[in-house]
MDAnalysis code that builds the backbone (N, CA, C; Angstrom):
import MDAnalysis as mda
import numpy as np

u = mda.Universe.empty(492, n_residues=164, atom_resindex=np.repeat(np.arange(164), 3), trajectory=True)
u.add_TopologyAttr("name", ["N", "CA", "C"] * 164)
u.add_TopologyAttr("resid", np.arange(1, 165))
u.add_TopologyAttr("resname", ["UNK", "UNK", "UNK", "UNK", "UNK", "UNK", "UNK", "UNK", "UNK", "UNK", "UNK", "UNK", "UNK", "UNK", "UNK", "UNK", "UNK", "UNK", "UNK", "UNK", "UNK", "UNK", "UNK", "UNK", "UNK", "UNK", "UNK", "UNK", "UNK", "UNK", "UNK", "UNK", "UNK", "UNK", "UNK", "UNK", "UNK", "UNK", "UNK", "UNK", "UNK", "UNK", "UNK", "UNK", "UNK", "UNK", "UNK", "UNK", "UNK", "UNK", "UNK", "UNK", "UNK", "UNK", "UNK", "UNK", "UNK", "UNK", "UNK", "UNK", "UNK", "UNK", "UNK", "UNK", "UNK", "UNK", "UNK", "UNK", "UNK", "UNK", "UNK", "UNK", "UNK", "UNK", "UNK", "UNK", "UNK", "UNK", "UNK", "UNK", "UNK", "UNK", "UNK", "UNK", "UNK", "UNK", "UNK", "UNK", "UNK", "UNK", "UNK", "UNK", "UNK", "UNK", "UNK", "UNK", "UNK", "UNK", "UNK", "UNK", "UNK", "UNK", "UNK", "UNK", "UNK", "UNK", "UNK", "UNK", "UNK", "UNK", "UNK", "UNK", "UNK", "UNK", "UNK", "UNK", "UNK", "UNK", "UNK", "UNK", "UNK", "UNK", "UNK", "UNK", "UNK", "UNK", "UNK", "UNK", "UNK", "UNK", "UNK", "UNK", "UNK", "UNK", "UNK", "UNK", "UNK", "UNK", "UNK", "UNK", "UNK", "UNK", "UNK", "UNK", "UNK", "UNK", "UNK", "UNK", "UNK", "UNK", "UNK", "UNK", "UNK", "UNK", "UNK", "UNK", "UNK", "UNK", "UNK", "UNK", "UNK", "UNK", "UNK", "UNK"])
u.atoms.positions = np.array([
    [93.907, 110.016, 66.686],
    [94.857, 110.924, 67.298],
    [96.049, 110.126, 67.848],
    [97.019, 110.135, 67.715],
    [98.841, 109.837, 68.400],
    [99.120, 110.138, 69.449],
    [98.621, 108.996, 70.485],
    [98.733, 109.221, 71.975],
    [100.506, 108.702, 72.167],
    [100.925, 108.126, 70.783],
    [102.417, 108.044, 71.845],
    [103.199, 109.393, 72.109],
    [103.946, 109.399, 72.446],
    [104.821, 110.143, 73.095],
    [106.414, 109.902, 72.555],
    [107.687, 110.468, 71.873],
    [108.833, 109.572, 71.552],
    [109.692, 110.542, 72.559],
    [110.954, 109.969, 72.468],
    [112.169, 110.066, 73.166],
    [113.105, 109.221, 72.839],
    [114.222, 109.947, 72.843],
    [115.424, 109.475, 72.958],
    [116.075, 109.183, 73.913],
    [116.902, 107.864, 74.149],
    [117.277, 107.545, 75.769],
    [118.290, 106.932, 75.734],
    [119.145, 106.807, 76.880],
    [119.889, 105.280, 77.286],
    [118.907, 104.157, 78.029],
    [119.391, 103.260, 77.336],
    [118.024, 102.338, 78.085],
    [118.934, 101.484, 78.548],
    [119.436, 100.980, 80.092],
    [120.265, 100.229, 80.912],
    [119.794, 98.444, 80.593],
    [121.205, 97.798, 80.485],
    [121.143, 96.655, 80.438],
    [120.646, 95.998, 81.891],
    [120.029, 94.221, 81.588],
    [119.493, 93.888, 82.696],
    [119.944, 94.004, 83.979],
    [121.463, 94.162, 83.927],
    [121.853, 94.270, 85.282],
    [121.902, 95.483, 86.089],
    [122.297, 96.549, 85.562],
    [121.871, 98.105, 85.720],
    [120.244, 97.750, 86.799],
    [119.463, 97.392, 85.264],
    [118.082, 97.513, 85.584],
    [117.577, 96.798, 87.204],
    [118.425, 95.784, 87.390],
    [117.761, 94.986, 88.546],
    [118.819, 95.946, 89.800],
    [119.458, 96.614, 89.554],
    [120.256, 97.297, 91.048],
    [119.367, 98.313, 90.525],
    [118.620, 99.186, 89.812],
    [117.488, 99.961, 90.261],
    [116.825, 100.045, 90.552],
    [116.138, 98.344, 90.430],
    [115.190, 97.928, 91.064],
    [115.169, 98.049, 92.950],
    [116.554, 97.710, 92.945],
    [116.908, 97.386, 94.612],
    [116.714, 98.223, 95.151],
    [117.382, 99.498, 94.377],
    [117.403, 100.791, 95.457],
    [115.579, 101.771, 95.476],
    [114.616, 100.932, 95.164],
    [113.388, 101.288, 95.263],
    [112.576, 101.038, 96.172],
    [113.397, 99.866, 96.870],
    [112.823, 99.178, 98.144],
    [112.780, 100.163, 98.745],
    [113.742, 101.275, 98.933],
    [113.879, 102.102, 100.490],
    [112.482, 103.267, 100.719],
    [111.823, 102.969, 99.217],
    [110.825, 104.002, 98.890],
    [109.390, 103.740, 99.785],
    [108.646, 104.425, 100.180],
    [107.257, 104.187, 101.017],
    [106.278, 104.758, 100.442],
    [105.647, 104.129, 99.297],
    [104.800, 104.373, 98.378],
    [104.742, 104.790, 97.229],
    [103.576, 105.218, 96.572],
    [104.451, 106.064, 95.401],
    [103.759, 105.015, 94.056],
    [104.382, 104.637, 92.744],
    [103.822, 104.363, 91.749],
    [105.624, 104.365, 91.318],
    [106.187, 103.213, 92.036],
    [107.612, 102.473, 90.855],
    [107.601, 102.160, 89.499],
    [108.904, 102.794, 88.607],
    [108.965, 102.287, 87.829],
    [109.167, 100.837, 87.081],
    [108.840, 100.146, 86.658],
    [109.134, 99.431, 86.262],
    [110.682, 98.939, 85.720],
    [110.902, 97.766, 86.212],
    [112.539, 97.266, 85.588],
    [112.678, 97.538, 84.175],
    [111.678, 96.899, 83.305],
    [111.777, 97.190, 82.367],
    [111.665, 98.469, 81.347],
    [110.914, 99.274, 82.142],
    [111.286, 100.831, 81.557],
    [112.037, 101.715, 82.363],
    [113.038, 101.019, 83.187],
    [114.234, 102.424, 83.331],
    [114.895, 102.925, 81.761],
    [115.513, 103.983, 82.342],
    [115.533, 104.931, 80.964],
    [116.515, 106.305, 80.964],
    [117.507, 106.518, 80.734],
    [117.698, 108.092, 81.230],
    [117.609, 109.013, 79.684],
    [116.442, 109.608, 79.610],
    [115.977, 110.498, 78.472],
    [117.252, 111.811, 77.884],
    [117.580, 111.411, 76.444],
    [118.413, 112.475, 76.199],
    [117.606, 113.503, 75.763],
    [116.632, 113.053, 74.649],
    [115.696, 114.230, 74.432],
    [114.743, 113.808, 74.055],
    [113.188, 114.611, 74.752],
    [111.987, 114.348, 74.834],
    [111.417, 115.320, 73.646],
    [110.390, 114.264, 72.512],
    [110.099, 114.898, 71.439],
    [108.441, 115.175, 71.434],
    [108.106, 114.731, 72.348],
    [107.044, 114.729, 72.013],
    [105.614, 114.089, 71.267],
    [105.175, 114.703, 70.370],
    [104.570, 113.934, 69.385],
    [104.685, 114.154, 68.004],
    [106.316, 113.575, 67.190],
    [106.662, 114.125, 66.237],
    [105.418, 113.868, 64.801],
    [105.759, 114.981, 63.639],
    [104.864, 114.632, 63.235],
    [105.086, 113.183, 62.315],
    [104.176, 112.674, 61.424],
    [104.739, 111.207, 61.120],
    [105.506, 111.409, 60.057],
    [105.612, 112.508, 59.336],
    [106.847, 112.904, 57.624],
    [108.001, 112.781, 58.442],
    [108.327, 113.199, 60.089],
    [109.199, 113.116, 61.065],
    [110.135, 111.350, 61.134],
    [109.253, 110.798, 60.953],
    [109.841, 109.300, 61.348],
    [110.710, 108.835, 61.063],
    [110.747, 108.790, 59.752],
    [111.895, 108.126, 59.007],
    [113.081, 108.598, 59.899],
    [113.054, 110.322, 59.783],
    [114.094, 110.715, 60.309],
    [114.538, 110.321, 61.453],
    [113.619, 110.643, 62.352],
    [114.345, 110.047, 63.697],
    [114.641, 108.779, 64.166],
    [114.058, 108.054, 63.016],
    [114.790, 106.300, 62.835],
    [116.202, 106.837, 62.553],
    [116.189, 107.196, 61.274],
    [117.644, 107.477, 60.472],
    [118.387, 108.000, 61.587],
    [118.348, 109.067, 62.409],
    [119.148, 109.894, 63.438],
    [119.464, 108.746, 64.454],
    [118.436, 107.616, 64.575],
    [118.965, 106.587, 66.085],
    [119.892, 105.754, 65.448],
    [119.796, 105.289, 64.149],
    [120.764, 104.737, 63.164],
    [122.176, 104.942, 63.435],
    [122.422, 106.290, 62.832],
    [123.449, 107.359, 63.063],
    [124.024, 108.140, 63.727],
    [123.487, 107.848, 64.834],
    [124.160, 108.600, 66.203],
    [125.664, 107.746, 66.434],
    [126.584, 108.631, 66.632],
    [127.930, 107.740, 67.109],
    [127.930, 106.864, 68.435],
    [128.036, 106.154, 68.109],
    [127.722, 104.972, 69.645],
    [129.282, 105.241, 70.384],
    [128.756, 106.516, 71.311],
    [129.704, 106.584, 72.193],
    [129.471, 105.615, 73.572],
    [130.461, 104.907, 74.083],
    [129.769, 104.463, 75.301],
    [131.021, 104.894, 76.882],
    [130.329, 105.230, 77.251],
    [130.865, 105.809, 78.473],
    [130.581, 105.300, 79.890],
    [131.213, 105.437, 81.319],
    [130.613, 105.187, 82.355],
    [129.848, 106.548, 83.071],
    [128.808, 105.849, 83.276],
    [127.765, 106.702, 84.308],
    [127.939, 106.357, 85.666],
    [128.068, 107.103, 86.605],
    [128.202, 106.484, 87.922],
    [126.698, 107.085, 88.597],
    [125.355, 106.211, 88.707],
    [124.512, 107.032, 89.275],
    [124.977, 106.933, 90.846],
    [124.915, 108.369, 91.480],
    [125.308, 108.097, 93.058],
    [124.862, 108.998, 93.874],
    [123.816, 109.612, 93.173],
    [122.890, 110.456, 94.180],
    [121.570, 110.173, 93.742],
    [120.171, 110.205, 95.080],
    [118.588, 110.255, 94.810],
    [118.134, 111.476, 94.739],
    [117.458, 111.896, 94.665],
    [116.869, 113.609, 94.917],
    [115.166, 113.229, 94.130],
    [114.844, 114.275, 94.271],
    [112.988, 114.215, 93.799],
    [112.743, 115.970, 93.038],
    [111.931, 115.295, 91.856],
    [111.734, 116.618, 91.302],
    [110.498, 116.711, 92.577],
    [110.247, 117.973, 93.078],
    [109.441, 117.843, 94.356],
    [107.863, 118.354, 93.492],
    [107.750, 119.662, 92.671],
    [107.076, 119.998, 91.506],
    [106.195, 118.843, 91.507],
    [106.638, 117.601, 90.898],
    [106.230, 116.449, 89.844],
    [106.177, 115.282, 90.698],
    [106.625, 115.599, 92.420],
    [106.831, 114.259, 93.384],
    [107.431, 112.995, 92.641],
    [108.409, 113.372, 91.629],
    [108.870, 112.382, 91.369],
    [110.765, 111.759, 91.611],
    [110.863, 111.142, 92.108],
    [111.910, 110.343, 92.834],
    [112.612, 109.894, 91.769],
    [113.845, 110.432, 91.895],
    [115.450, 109.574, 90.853],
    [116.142, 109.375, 91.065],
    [117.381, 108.689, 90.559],
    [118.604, 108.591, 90.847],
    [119.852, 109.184, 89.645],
    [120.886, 109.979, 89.988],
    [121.481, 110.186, 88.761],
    [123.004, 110.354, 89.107],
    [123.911, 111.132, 87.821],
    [125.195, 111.433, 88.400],
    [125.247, 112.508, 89.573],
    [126.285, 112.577, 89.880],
    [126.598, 113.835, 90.658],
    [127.165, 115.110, 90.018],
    [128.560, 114.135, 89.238],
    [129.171, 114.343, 88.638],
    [128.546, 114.039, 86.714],
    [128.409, 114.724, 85.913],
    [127.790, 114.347, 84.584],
    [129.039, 113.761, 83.586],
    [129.355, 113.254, 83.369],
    [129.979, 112.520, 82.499],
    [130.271, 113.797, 80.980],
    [131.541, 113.543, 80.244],
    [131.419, 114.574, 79.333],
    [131.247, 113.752, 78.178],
    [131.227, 112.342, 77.814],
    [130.769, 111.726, 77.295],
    [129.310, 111.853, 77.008],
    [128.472, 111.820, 77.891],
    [127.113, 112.245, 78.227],
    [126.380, 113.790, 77.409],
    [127.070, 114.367, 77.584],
    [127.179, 115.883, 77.519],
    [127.313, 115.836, 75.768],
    [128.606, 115.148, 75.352],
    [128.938, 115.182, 73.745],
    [127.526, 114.589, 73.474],
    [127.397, 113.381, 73.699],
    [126.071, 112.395, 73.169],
    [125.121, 113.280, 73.134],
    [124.634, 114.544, 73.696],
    [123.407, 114.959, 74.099],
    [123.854, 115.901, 73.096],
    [124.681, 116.808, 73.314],
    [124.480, 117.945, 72.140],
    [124.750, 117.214, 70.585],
    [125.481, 116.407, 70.633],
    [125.075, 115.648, 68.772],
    [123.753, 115.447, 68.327],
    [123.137, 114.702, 69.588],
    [121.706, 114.485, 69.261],
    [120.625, 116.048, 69.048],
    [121.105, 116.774, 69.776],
    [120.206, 118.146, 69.345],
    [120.424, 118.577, 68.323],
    [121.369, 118.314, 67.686],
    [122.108, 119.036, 66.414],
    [121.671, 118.433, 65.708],
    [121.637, 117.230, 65.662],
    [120.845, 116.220, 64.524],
    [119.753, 116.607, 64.431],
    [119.162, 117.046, 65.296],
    [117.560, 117.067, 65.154],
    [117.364, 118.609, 65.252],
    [117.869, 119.460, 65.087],
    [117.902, 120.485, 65.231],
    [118.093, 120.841, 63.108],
    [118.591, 120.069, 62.661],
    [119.129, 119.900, 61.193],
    [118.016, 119.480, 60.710],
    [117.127, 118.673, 61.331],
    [116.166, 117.729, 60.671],
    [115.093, 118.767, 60.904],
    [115.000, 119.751, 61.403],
    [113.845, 120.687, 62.237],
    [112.859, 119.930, 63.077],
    [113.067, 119.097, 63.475],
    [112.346, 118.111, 64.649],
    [112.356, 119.233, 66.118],
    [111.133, 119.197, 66.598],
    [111.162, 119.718, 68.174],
    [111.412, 118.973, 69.053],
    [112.415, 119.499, 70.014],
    [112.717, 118.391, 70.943],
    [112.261, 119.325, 72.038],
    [112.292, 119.450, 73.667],
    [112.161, 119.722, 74.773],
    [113.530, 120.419, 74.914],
    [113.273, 121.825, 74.820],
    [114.697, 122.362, 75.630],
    [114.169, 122.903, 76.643],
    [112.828, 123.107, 76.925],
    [112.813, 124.264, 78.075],
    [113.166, 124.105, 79.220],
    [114.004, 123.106, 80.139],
    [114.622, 123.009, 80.939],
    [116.155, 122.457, 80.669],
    [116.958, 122.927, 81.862],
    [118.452, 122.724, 81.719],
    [118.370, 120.727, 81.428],
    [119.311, 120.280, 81.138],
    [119.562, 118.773, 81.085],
    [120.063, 118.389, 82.595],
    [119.274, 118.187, 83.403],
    [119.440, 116.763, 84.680],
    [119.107, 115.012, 84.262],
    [120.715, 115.215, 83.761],
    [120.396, 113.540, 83.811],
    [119.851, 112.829, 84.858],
    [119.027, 112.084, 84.757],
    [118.307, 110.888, 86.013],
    [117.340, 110.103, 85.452],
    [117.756, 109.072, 86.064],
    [116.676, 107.599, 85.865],
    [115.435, 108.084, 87.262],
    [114.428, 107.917, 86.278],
    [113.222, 107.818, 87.328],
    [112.689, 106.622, 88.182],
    [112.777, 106.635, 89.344],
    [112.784, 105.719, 89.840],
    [110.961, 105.073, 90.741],
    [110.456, 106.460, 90.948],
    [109.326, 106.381, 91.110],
    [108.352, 107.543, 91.157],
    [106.920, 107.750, 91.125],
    [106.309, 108.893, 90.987],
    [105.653, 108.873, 91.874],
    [104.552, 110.379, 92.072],
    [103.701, 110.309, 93.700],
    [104.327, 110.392, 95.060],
    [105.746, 110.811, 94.902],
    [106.599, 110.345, 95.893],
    [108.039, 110.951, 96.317],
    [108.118, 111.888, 97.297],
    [109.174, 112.512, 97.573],
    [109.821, 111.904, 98.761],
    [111.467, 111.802, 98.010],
    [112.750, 111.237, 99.071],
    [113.042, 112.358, 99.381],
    [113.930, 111.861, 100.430],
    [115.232, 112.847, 101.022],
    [116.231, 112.344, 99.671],
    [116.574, 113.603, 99.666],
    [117.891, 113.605, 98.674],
    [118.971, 113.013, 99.540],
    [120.101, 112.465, 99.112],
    [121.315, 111.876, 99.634],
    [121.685, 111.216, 98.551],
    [123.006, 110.471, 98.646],
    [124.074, 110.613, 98.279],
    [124.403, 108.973, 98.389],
    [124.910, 108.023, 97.475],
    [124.455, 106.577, 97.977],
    [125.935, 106.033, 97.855],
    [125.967, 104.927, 98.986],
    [126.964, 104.563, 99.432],
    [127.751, 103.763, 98.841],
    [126.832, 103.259, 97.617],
    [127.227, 101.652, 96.818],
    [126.645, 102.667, 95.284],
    [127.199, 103.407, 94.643],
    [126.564, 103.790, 93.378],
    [126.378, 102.765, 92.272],
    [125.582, 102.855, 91.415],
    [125.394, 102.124, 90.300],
    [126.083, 102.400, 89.159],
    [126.913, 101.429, 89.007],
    [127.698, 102.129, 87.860],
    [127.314, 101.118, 86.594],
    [126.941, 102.037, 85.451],
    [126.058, 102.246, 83.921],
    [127.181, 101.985, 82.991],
    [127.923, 101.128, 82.238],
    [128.323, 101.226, 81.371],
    [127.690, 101.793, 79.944],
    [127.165, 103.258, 79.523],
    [125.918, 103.108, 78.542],
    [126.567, 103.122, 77.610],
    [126.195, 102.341, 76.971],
    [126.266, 102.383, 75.472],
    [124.870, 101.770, 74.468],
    [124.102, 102.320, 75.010],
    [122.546, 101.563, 74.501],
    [121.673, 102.419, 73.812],
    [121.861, 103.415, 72.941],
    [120.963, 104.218, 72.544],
    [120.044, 104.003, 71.864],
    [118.491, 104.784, 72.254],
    [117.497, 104.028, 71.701],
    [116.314, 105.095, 71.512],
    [115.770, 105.135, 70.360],
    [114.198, 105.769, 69.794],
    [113.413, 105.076, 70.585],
    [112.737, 105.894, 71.702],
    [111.502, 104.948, 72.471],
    [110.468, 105.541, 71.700],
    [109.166, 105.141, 73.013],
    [107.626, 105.618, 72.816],
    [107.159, 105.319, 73.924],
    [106.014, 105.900, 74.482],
    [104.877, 105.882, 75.661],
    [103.485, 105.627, 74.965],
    [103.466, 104.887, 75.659],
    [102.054, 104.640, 75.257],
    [101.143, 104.891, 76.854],
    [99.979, 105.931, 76.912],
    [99.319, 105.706, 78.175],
    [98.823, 104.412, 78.657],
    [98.759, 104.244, 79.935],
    [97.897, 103.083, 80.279],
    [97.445, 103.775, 81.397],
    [96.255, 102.919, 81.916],
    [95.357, 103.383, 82.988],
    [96.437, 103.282, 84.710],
    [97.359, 103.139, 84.521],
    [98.581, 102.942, 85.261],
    [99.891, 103.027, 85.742],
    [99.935, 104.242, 84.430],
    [101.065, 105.024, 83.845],
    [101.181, 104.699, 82.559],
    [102.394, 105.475, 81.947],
    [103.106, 104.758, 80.652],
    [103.827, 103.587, 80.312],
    [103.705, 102.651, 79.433],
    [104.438, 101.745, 78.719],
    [105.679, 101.963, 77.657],
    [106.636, 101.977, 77.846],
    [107.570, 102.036, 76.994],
    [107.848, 101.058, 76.037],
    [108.331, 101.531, 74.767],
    [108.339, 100.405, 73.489],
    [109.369, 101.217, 72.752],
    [110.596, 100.369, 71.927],
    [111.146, 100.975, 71.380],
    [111.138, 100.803, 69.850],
    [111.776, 101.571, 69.315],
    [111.473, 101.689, 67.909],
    [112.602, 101.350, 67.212],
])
């Protein structure tokens, strides 16, 4: 059985990654993400089937490498899921183009992606764990231009990310 999981993401360069790291300190418990799997998900597929693959190689191929600035500058918590993020305030329309190309692509390919909720961009920052929402004084600003076919793999500890 195909315990991974795929997605499509921006996956932040090392320096991104280590100022997300920072702003995790302020957290009091919980189950942090890892530096190495920050991530902000454009679209969550699930468990495509494997005649699927090629394609969604071919689609990460072919996506127009737009790259834009992200300014993450607010925390908030899905409260639901106790899980803690950081994202825009403001969404980028760069962001917005990137995301609906990618549905369309895969929407062409008949691939299922996750629509049933609106698109809140955010990097997850930790789980088990509800902040006060606010508004940050020093934002992180994302040059993205990194698009990438991931995967999850479970572990007894959360998920592992691997890209494809």
């Amino acid at each position: 059985m195909e315990t991974s999981r795929y997605f499509f993401a921006l996956w932040p360069n090392p320096v991104v990654a280590r100022q997300l790291t920072a702003l995790q300190a302020s957290f009091a418990g919980g189950r942090l993400t890892h530096q190495a799997d920050f991530h902000l998900t454009l679209a969550f597929l699930g468990h495509p089937r494997p005649d699927q693959h090629a394609a969604l190689r071919h689609i990460a191929q072919t996506l127009p490498r737009l790259a834009f600035e992200l300014r993450l500058d607010q925390v908030d918590t899905f409260e639901r899921l106790k899980l803690a993020w950081v994202g825009p305030s403001e969404v980028p329309v760069g962001l917005l183009a990137l995301r609906d190309r990618l549905g369309r692509l895969l929407d062409q390919e008949g691939i299922w992606y996750d629509k049933q909720f609106s698109f809140c961009p955010h990097v997850t920052l930790a789980r088990k764990v509800i902040v006060a929402p606010r508004l940050l004084g020093a934002p992180v600003i994302w040059w993205a231009d990194r698009i990438v076919l991931a995967h999850s793999h479970p572990q007894p500890n959360g998920a592992k990310y691997g890209l494809i």
